[in-house]
C-alpha positions in Angstrom: -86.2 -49.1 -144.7 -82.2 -49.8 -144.6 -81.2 -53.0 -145.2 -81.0 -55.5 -141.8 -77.2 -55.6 -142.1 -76.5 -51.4 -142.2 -79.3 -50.7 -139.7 -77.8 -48.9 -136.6 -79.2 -49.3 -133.2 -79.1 -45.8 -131.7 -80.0 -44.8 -127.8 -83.0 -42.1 -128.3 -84.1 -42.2 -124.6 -83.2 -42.6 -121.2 -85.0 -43.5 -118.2 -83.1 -43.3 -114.6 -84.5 -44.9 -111.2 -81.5 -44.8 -108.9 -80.1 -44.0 -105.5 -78.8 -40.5 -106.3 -81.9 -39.3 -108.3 -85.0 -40.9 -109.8 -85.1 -39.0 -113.1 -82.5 -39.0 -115.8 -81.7 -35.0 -115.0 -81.4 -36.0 -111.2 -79.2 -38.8 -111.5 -76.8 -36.8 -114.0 -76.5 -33.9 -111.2 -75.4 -35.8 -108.7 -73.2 -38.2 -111.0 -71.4 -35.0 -112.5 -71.0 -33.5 -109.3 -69.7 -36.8 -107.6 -72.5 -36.6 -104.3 -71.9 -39.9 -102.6 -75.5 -41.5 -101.4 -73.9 -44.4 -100.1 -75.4 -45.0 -96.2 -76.4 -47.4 -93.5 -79.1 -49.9 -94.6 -82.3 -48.9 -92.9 -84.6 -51.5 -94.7 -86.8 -53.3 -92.3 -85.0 -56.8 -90.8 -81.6 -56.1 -91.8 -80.5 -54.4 -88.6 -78.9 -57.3 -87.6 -76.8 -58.2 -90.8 -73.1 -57.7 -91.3 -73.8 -56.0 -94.6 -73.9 -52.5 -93.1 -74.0 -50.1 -96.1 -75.5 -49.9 -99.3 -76.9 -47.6 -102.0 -81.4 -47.2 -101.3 -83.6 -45.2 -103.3 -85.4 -43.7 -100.4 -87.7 -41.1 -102.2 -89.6 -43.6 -104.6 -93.2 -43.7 -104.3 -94.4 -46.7 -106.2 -98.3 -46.0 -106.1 -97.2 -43.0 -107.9 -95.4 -44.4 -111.2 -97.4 -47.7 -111.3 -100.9 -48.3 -111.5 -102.4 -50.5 -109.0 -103.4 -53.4 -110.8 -99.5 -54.1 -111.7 -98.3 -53.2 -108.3 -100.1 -56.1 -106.4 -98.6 -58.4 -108.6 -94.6 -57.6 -109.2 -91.6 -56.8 -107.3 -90.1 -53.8 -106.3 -87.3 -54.4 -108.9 -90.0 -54.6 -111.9 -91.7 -51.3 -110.5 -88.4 -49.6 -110.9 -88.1 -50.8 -114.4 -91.6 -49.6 -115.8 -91.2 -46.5 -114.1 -87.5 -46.2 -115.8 -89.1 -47.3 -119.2 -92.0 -44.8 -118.6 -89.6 -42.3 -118.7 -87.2 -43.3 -121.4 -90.0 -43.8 -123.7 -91.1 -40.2 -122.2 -87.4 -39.0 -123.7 -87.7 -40.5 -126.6 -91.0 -39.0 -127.9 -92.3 -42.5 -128.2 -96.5 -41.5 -128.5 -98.8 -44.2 -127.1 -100.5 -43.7 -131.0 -97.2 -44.9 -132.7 -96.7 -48.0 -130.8 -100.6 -49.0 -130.8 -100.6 -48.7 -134.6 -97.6 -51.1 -135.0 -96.7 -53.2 -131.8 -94.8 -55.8 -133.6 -92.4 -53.3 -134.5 -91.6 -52.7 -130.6 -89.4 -55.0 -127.8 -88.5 -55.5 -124.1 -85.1 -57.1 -123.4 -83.7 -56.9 -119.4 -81.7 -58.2 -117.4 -81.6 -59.3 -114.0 -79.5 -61.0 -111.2 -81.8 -61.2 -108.0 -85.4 -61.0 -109.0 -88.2 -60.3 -107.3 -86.9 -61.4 -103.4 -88.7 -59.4 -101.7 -92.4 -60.2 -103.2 -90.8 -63.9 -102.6 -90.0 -63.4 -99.2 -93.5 -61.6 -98.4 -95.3 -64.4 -99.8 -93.5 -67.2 -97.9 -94.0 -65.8 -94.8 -97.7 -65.4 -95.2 -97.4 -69.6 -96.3 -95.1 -70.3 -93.0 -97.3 -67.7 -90.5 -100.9 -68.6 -91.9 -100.9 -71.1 -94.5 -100.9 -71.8 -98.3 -104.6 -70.1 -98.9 -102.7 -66.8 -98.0 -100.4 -67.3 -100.8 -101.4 -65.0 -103.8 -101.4 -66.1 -107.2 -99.0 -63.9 -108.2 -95.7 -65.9 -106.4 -95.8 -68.0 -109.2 -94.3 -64.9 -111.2 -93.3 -61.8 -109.5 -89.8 -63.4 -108.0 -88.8 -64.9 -111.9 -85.9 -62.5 -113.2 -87.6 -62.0 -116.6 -90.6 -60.4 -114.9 -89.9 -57.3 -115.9 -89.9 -58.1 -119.7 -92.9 -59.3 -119.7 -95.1 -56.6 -117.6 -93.5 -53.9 -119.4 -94.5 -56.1 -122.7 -97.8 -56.4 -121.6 -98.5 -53.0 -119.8 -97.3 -51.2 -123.0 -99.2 -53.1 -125.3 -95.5 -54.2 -127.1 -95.7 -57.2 -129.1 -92.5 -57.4 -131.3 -89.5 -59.5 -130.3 -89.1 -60.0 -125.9 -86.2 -61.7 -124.2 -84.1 -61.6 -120.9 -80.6 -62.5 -120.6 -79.1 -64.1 -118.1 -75.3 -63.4 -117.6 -74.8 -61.8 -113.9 -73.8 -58.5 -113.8 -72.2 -58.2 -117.1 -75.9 -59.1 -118.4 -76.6 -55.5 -118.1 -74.7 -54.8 -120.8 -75.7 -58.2 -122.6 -79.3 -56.7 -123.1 -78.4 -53.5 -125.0 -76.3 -55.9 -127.0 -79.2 -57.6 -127.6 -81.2 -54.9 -128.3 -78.7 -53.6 -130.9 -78.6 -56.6 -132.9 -82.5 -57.2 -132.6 -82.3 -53.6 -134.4 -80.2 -54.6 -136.9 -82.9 -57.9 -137.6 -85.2 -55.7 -138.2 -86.9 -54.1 -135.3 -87.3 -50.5 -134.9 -87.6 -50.3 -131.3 -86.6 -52.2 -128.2 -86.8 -50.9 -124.9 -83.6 -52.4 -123.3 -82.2 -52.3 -119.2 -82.0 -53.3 -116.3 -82.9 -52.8 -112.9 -82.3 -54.8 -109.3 -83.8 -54.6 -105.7 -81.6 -56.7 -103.7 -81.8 -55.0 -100.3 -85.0 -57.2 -98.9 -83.7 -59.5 -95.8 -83.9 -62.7 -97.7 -82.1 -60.9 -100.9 -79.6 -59.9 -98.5 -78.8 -63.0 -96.9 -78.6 -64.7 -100.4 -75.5 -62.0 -101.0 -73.5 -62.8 -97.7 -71.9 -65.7 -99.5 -69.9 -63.3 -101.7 -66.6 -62.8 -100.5 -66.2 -60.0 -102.7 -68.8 -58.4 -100.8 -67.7 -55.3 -98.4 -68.8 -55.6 -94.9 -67.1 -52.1 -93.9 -69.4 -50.3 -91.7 -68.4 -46.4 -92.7 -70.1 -45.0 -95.9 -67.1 -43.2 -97.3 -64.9 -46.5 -96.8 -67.2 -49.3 -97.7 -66.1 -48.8 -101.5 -63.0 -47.8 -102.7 -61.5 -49.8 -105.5 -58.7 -49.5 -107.3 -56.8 -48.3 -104.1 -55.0 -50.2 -101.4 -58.0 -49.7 -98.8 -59.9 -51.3 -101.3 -62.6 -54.2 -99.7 -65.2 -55.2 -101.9 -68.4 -53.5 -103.4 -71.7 -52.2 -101.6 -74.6 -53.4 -103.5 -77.2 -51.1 -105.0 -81.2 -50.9 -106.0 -82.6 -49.3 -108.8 -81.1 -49.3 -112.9 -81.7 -47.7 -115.8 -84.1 -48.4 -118.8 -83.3 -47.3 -122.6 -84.9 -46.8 -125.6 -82.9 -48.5 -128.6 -83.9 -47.7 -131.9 -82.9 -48.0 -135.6 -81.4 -44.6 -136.6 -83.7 -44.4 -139.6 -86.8 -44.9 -137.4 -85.7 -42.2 -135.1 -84.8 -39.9 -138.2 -87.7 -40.1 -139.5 -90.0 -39.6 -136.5 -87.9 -36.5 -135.9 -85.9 -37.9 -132.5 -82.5 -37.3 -131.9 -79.9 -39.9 -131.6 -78.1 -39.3 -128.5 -75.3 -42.0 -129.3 -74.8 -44.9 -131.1 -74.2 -48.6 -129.8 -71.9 -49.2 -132.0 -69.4 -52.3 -130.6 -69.9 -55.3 -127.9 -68.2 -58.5 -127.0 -68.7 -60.5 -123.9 -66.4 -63.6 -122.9 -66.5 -65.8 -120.0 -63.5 -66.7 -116.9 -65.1 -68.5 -114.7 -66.4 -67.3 -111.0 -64.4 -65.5 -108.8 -61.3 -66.2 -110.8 -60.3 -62.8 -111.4 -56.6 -63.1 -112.3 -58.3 -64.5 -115.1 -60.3 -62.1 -115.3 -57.7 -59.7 -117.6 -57.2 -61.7 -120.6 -61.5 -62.5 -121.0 -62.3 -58.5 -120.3 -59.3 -57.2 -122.7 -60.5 -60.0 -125.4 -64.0 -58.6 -124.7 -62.9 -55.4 -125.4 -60.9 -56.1 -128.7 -64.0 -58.0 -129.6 -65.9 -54.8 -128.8 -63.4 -52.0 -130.3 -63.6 -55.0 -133.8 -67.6 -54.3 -134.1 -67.5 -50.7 -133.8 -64.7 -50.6 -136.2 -62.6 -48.0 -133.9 -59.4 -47.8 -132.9 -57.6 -47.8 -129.3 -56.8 -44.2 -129.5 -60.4 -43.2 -130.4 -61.2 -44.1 -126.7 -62.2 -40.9 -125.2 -63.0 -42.2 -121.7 -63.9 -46.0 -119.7 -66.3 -46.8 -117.5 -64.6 -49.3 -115.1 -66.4 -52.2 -113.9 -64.5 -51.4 -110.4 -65.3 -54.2 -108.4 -63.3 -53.0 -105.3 -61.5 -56.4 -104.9 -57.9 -56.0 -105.2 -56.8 -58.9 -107.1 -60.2 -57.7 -109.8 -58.9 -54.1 -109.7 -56.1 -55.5 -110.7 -56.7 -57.3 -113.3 -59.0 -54.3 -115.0 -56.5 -51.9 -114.9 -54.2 -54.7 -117.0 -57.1 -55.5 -119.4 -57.3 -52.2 -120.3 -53.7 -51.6 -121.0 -53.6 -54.8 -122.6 -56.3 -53.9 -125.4 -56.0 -50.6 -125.2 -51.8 -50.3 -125.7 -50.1 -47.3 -124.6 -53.4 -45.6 -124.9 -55.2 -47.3 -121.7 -52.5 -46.2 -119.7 -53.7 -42.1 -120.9 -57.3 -42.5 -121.3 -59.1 -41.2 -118.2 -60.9 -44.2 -117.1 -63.6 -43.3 -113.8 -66.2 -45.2 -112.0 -69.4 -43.0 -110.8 -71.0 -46.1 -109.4 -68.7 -45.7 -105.7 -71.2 -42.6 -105.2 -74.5 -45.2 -105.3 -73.2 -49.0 -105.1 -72.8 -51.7 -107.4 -76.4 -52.5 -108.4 -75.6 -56.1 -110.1 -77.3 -56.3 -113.7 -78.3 -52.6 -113.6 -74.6 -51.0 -112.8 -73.4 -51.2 -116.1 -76.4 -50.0 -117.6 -76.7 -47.1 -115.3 -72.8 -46.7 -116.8 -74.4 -46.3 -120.2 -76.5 -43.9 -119.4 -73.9 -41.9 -117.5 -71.4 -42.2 -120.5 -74.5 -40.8 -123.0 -74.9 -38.2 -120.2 -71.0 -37.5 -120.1 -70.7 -36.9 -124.4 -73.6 -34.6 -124.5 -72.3 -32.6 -121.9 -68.5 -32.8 -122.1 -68.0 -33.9 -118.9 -66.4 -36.8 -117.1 -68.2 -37.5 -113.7 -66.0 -38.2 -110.7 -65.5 -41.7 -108.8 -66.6 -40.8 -105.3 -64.6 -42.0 -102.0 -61.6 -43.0 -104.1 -58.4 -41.1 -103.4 -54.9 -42.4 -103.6 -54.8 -44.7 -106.7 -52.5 -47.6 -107.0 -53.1 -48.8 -110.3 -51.3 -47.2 -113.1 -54.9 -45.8 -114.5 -56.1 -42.5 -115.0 -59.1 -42.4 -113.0 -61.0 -39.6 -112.5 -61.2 -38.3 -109.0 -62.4 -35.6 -106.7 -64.2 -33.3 -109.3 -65.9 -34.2 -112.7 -63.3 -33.2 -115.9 -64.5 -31.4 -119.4 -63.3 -32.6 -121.9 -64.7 -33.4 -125.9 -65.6 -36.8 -126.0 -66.6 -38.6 -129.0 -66.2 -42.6 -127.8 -66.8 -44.3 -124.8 -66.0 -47.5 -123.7 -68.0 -49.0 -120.9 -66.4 -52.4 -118.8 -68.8 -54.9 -116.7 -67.8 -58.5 -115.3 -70.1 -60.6 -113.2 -68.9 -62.3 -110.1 -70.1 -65.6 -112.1 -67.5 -65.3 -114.9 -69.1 -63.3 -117.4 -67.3 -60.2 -119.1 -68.3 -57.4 -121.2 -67.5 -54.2 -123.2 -69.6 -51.9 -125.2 -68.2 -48.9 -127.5 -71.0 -46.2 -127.6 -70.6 -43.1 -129.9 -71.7 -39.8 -129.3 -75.0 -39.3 -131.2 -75.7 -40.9 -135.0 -72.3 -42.3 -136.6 -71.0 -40.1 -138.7 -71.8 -42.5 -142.3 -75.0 -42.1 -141.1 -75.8 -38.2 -141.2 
């Protein structure tokens, strides 16, 4: 075994539950071909909320990727994450006998923003309509955010080192971060994400109080950032679950190393206060470009945290060139999240998963429903690009304050092979 200190934390699997495809292979088609799921909300007792649009996953069946005896007593946002660490841990080539013989050796960090509202809001309105004897026992845990740590813990049998983190949306990235450096402790394997269901009734009503949430009643205009039509983010369901392993644990088990987490920083601005905003996310992204010991111009393509908020799209496209020089004014920078919404702690993870997509393949997706840019960025538009890329930087901020950047390389780091 390496030493703690030179042990890198590579991705080896991917697991995808999302609006535009509920496999990894799904997802990626539509990302790279830039199909736009965004639509009207159709979930039960929303009809009469302003928030019009938003980005469903309308073809899971959760009976089918969860066993009963877990189903009755979680959320539709923790079902979403075992069925996306099912399938990273499918990717991987994680066998059932590996783990079982050494548990400690395996983790569970997520993230989440809205937890389990609509178990929440089922249960309190059996307690208003009939009483507290119809409240089940499980209240008491399927709403709390780090939920899904702990079914996926206990449902896999993993016993090593568990956590959650709590950092709005930028937490997303916050738990691969976590993962990485629980990698370099030590642990082999963590199983790191995050996924969301905010589109229950009482979820939704919690949201209203954004104002950087779009109330814009057309699909194709309800989120368009970094343009001059640009009116706040849709919210999304679903995220993204990976499997983060030491490099010489995957080596050795013969799996490949798809890319390496090689850099994060994450500072914090304050809520809402998004002029701000540009000096935390550039000094999150030096901190960021510091760990993974790369340089500006190594940058091969951003994933924008796009918030659709003028004064936030703003401030991106400035933190960029700040810590990026000359460079962040070249690099093509895109944001495939306009095609399925703005899914809170999962967005940026489902961002990692795109940019892991986007090396392998040489592609660049497209940001959907943007046209017309008015920030001095290179943002991908209209049709995915190909192009080598090596280095990818991916952006989150939270509407809370936090901000975030992670460098990811393309498969195992080159002192590694």
């Amino acid at each position: 075994m390496s030493e703690p200190h030179t042990r890198r934390a590579v991705v080896t699997g991917i697991g995808v539950v999302a609006p535009n495809g509920t496999s990894t292979e799904t997802f990626w088609k539509a990302t790279r071909e830039g199909i736009s799921v965004l639509d009207r909300v159709t979930r039960e007792g929303c009809e009469h909320l302003p928030l019009r649009v938003a980005g469903e996953i309308r073809d899971f069946d959760p009976p089918s990727a969860v066993e009963e005896r877990y189903l009755v007593q979680t959320d539709r946002f923790t079902h979403f994450a075992m069925a996306a660490a099912d399938l990273a841990i499918d990717e991987a080539g994680l066998n059932r006998s590996d783990t079982d013989a050494s548990p400690f050796s395996v983790g569970v960090v997520t993230a989440a923003g809205s937890g389990g509202g609509e178990f929440g809001q089922r249960e309190l309105q059996q307690l208003w309509d009939k009483g507290s004897r119809y409240v089940g026992p499980y209240q008491s845990i399927a709403w709390f955010y780090a939920a899904s740590t702990g079914q996926i813990s206990i449902r896999r049998g993993f016993k090593g080192p568990c956590g959650v983190v709590a950092a709005d949306e930028a937490g997303g990235l916050d738990a691969l971060a976590h993962a990485a450096r629980a990698v370099r402790r030590g642990t082999d394997v963590l199983v790191a994400g995050a996924t969301e269901a905010p589109l229950a009734p009482y979820s939704m009503v919690c949201q209203l109080g954004y104002e950087e949430l779009s109330t814009e009643e057309v699909p194709e205009c309800a989120y368009r950032p970094f343009t001059s039509a640009a009116c706040g983010f849709v919210p999304a369901e679903g995220g993204a679950m990976l499997v983060v392993e030491a490099e010489t644990s995957a080596r050795e088990r013969g799996a490949s190393a798809r890319a390496t987490l090689a850099g994060h920083a994450a500072t914090f601005t304050g809520a809402s206060r998004w002029r701000q905003s540009r000096e935390g996310l550039a000094q999150a992204i030096r901190g960021a470009l510091e760990e993974a010991a790369c340089a500006p111009e190594e940058i091969d393509v951003v994933f924008a945290d796009a918030l659709g908020v003028p004064e936030a799209d703003r401030a991106e496209a400035l933190a960029i060139a700040d810590a990026l020089g000359a460079h962040g004014r070249r690099v093509p920078v895109t944001a495939p999240k306009t095609a399925i919404g703005r899914g809170y702690c999962a967005a940026p993870v489902l961002d990692v998963a795109a940019a892991v997509l986007a090396m392998e393949h040489g592609v660049i997706p497209p940001t959907p429903n943007v046209h017309d840019v008015c920030h001095d960025l290179d943002l991908v538009t209209t049709r995915a690009r190909a192009t080598e890329l090596r280095t990818a930087l991916v952006l989150s901020r939270g509407l809370m304050g936090s901000n975030s950047a992670l460098v990811l390389r393309r498969g195992a780091t080159e002192a590694s092979q």
